[in-house]
N, C-alpha and C positions, 0 to 999 in steps of 0.2 A: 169586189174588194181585192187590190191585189197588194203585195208585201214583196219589201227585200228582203231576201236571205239573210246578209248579214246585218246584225243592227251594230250601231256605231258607238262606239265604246262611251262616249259622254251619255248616250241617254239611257243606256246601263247605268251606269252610276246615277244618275238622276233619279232613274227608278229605284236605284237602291238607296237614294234619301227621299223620297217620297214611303217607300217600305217602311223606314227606321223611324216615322211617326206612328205608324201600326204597332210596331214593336216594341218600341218605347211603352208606350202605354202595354199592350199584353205583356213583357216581361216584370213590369214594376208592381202592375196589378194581379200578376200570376204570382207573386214572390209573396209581395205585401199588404194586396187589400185584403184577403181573407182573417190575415191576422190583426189589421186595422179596423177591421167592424165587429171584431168578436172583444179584443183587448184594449182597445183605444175608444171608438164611440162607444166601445160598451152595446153594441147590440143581440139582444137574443138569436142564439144557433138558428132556431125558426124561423125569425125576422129576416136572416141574410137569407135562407133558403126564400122566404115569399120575395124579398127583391129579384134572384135570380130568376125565380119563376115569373115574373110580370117581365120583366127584360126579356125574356123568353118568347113571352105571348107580343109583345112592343114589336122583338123581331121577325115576327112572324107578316107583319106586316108592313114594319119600312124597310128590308131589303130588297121583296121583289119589287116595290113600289117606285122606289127610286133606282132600279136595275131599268125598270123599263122607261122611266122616265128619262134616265141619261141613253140609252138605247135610241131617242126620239127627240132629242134635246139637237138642234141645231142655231149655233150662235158665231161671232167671227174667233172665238176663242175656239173653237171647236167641241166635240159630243162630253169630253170628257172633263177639260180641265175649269170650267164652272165650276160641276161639283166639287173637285179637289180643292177650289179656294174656300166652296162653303163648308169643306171635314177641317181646313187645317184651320179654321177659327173658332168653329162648336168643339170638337176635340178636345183643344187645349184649357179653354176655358169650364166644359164640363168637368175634365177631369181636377184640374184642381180643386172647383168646389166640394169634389167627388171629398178630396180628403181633409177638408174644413170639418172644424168642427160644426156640427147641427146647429143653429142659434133658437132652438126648440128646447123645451124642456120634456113636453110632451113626449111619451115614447112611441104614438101614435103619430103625430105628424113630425116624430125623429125619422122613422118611418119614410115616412112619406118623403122626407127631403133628400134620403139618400136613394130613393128609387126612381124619383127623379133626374138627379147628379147622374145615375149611374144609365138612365134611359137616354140623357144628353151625351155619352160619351159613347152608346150604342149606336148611335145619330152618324156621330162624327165621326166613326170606325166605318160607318155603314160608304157613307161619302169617299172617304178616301179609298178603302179597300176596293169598289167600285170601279174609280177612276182609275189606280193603279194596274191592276189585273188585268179589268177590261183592254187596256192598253197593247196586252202582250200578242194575245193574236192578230191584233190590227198591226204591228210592226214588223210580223214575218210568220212565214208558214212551215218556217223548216223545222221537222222536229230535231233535230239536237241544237238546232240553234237557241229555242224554245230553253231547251233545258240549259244552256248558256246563259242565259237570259237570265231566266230562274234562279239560276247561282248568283248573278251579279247581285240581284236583287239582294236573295238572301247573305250574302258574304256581306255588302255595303250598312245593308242595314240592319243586319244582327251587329255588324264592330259600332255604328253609330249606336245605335238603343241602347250597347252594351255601358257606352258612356253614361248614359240617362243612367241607368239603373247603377252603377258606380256612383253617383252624384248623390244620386236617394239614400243607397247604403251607405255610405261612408259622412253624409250628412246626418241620419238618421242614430248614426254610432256618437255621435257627440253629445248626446241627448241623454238624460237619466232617465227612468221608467216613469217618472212624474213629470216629465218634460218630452212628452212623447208625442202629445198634443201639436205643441209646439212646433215639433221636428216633421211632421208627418205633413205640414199645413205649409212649412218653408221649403223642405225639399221637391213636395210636388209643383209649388209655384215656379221653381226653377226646371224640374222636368218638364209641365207646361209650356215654358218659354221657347225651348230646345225643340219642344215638338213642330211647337206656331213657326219657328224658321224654317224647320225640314220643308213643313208643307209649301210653304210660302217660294220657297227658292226652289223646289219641283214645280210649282205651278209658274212661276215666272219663264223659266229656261227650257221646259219638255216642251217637245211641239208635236203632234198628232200626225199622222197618216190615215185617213178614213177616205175611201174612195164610196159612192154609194154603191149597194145591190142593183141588180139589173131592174128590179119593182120599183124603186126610190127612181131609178132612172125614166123608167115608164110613166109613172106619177108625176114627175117632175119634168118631162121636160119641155123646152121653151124654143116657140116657132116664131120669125119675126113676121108676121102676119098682121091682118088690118082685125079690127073687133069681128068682125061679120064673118071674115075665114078664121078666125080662134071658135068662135063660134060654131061653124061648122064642124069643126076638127073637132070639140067634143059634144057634137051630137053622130058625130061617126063613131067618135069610141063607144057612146052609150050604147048604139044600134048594134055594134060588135059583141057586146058583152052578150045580150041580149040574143044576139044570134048562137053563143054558146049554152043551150040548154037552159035560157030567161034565169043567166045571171046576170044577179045587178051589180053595181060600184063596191056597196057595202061587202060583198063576198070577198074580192080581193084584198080588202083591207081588215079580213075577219081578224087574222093574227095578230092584229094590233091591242086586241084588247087584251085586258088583264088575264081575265079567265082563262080563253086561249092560249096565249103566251104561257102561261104556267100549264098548262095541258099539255102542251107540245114539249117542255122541258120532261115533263114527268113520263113521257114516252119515250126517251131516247135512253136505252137499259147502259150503254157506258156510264152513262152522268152518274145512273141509281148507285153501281157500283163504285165509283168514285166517292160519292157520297158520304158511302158507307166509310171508305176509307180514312175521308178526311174527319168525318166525327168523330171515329174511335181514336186514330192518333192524338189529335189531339187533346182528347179527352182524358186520353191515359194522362199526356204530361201535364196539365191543368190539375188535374189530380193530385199529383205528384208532387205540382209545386206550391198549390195553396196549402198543401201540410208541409213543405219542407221547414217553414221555421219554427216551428211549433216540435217538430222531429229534433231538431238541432237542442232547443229549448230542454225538452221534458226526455227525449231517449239519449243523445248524447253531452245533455247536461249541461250546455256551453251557445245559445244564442247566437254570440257573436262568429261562431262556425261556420254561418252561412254566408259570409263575404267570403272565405277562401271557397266555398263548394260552391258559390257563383263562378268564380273565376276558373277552378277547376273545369265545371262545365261546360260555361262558354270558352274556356282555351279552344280546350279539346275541339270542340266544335267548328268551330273554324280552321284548324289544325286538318281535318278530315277533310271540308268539303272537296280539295280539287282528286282526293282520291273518288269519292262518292260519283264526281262528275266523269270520271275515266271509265268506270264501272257501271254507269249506265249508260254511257255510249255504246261499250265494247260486250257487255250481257244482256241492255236492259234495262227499262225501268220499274218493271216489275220484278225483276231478281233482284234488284237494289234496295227494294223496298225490304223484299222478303228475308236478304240477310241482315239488316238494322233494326229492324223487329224483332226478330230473334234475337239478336243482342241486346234489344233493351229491355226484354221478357225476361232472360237472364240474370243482368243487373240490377233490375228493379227485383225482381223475384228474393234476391241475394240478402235487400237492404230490410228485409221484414224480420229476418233472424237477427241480424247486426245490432251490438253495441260499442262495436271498437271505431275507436276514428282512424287510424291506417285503415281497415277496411272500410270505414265510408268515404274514404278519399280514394279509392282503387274504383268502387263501385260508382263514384260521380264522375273519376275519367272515362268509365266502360260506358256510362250513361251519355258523356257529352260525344264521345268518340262517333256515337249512332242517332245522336236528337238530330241534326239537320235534315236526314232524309225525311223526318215523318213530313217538313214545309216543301224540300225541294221537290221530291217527286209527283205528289199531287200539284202543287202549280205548276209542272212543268206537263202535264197529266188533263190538266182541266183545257189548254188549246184544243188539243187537241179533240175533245167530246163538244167544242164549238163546231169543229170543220165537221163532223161528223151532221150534228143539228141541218150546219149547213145546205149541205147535198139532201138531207130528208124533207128539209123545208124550203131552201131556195132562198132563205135571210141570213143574215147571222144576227144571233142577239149575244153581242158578250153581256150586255150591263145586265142582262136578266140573269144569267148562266153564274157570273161572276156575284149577284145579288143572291141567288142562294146558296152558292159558297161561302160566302160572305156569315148568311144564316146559320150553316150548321156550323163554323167555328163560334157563333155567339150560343149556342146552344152546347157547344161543346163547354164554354165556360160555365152554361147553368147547369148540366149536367154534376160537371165535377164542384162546383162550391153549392149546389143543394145538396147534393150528395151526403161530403164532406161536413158539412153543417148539421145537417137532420142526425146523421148516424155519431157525430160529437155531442148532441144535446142530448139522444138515447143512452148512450153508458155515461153520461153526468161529467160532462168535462163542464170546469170552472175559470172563467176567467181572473186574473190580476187582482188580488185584492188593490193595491197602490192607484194602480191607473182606470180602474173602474170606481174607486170612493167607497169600495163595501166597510161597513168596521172588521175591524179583527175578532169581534164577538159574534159578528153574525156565521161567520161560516167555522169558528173553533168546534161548534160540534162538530164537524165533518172530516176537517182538516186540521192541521196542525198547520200555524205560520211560524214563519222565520223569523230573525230580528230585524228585521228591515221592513218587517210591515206587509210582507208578501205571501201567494201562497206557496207548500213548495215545490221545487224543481219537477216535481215527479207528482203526475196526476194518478188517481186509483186507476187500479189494474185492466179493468175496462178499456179507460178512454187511452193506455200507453198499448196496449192491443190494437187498438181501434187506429191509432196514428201508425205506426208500425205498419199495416195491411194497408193504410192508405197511400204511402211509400213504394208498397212492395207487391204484393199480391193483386191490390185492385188495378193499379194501373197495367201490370202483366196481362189480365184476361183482357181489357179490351185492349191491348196490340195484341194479341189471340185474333180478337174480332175481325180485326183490320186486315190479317193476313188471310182469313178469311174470303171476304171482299177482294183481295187482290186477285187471288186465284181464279175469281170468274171474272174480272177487267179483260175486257176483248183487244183494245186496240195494243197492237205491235207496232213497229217500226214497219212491217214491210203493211200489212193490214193500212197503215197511215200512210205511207205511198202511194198504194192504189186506190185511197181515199180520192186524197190531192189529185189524181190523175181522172180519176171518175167525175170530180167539180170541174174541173177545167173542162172535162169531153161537155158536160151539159151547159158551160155556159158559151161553149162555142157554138155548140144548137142553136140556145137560147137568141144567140147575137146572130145567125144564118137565118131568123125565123122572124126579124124584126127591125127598128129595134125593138120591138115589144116581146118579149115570152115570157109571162110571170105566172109562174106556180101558186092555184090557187088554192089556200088552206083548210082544209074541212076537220073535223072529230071521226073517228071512227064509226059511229053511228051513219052520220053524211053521207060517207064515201061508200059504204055498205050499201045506202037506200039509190044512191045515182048511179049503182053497177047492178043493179037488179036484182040487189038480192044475193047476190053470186060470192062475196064477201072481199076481202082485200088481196089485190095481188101484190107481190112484195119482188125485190132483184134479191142479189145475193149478198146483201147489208141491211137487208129487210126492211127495204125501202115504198115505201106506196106507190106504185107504179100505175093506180087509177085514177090518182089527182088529177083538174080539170087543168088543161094547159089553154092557155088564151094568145092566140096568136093574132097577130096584127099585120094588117098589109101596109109596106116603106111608104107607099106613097098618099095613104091617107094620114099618116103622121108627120 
């Protein structure tokens, strides 16, 4: 697979509306489904926890699934942009059902209908983020180009989502607390529509660059030859293989399978640490932001707060990125990392004491001034633990690589709104008397209601505790986590140089030796028992340097 350096500023921008359906949905559902399944469908704290845990266990299985599935997908649209057209239809449509009301009465199969909604729009997250991602290594090898890249992404389709989520809030603001219903059911249907284009007009207009691996080449290729000499030619290959220590066919196409393919992922120690990275980020802000209206509500008093401390945040945000991008060119992606971390451990740390709104409008500029790095730098971060895969294995799989990234941000969402939920139903938080239908006698022993029929402002001392650290504190220790994880992340800019130069020295072996030379893929175990026992030799990237290489003579191919 080879790539241009520079990518061409339209399919930048493409990518960054193809991004701003991901967004879209993570920022409207980061802001307001938590507070939508708890005050509007009325569902118990528990309840939204077991949704997020089955969404969890859902993803556990359709991202690497369909990672490797679009990894192996070949059509005249090319590996990737199928599934794009299949996320930007499941997507739009999950999600809006997502914020329909239940047509259940049942709180059992109320249940059920929104764990469904919300496992279709894990679906269509899963599709697009895929296609998207997977994209960025197959365009170009350059790492700052990567991180360019990365920016477009995020700068295009954070300003678009940002629109989406402006639509919902401000449509949602017209609405009374008895017409919530209502609001949440119209505005998502118009967020929906929004998303269905993005995807739709990325899928139309990107165009791919995927050249095959030198295996895909060897497998694939085609002699004009009579049936009798094809014939021939593969009962040469077979006698070849055969001649390598009685391997067969099946061996070189071991990595294909599931198993494998995830085996191989799970060896490659950059990805682990990336990983790590990318689930705590954004785990913290998930965190953050499924209680921030619930914070605006009950600690600073006032709901509708959180249209300016959206806009406050995302300014800033975007306000930042072309510093952010200057600053990991010229230090670093890992020191980039590690001063935005720090500052959002700070400012969130800040918002657990706080009740004044000039300080919580200082602390959501300090806040948005440093959210962009926790996306830019890990996607600009994840190419490269591709090209690394690459050289150890002799493939590239982004769909699979990009497919558990994919996972641990769906898992970062369960994290944070099981979390948030289970530890809200322990110190007794209550929902809306109004927009859940309680009477005012059922919960007067507990609480006292206003004259509007609600309950008030301020939840017992617990559950304003419990939001407050969920703002502040919680989300602080895991960027802790993250920075963590950064510090053992191997790959550098120069480390990434001598990557690239170490793939190209082998596949100009690979092409002097052929054209066949296809690296054959074993487990650790294998490779152990066909070295005698002797155990694994490794280069100085700690690569297996016993794997079976199967060489082919030009002229029997």
């Amino acid at each position: 697979m080879s790539s241009e350096k520079t990518v061409p500023r339209s399919t930048k921008v493409l990518l960054g509306i193809g991004e701003a359906v991901m967004i879209s949905n993570t920022l409207t559902t980061g802001f307001f489904l938590n507070s939508y399944l708890l005050e509007t469908a009325c569902l118990d704290g528990v309840h939204v926890a077991v949704i997020q845990v089955v969404q969890g266990f859902f993803d556990v299985i359709n991202d690497p699934v369909v990672g490797t599935l679009s990894d192996n997908t070949r059509t005249r649209w090319g590996r990737r942009r199928p599934w794009m057209l299949l996320g930007s239809l499941i997507l739009p449509c999950s999600y809006w059902l997502l914020f329909c009301p239940s047509p259940f009465s049942s709180e059992d199969f109320k249940l059920l209908y929104y764990m469904v909604c919300f496992c279709g729009v894990s679906l269509g997250v899963t599709c697009m983020n895929i296609s998207i991602s997977a994209l960025v290594p197959e365009l170009t090898d350059d790492y700052d180009e990567r991180t360019s890249l990365s920016s477009y992404r995020l700068a295009i389709g954070n300003l678009s989502a940002f629109g989406s989520l402006m639509v919902m809030t401000q449509m949602l603001s017209t609405y009374s607390a008895s017409e919530k219903v209502e609001g949440y059911r119209n505005s998502a249907l118009v967020v929906a529509i929004i998303m269905a284009t993005f995807g739709l007009v990325c899928f139309a207009f990107i165009r791919e660059k995927f050249k095959m691996t030198l295996e895909e080449n060897v497998n694939s290729v085609k002699v004009p030859q009579s049936p009798k000499s094809i014939s021939k030619r593969k009962k040469s290959y077979d006698e070849m293989i055969e001649e390598n220590d009685g391997l067969n066919s099946a061996d070189v196409r071991v990595n294909r399978k599931l198993k494998d393919e995830i085996k191989l992922v799970l060896e490659n120690k950059a990805f682990l640490w990336l990983a790590g990275i990318w689930l705590c980020g954004p785990t913290a802000l998930f965190v953050l932001q499924s209680s921030l209206v619930l914070y605006c509500k009950y600690i600073l008093n006032d709901e509708t707060l959180i249209t300016m401390i959206i806009l406050i945040v995302q300014g800033c945000s975007f306000a930042s990125l072309p510093f952010w991008l200057k600053l990991s060119k010229a230090k670093g992606k890992r020191f980039a990392y590690n001063c935005a971390a720090v500052g959002l451990m700070v400012f969130t740390s800040l918002l657990t004491f706080n009740s004044n709104l000039l300080f919580g409008y200082i602390c959501a500029c300090g806040i948005g001034l440093n959210l962009i790095v926790v996306y830019l730098i890990p996607y600009s971060m994840l190419p490269d633990c591709i090209e690394e895969d690459e050289y150890r294995t002799g493939r590239r799989r982004e769909g699979i690589y990009v497919g558990f990234f994919g996972f641990m941000m769906k898992i970062s969402v369960t994290l944070a709104m099981g979390f948030t939920n289970v530890l809200l139903k322990i110190v007794g938080y209550q929902a809306p008397v109004e927009t859940c239908g309680l009477g005012v006698d059922e919960v007067a022993e507990e609480d006292e209601v206003d004259s509007n029929g609600e309950l008030p402002a301020s939840q017992n001392d617990a559950t304003r505790k419990v939001i407050r650290f969920l703002v502040g504190v919680g989300p602080a220790c895991f960027f802790a986590i993250a920075l963590l994880c950064v510090s053992r992340y191997p790959i550098t800019k120069d480390y990434h140089d001598n990557l690239l130069r170490k793939i190209q020295e082998k596949k100009k072996l690979g092409m002097s030796n052929a054209p066949g030379s296809v690296r054959v893929l074993r487990s650790k175990s294998q490779e152990e028992e066909r070295n005698g026992g002797r155990g694994i030799e490794r280069d100085d990237f700690g690569v297996n340097t016993t794997a079976v290489t199967l060489k082919f003579d030009e002229k029997q191919l």
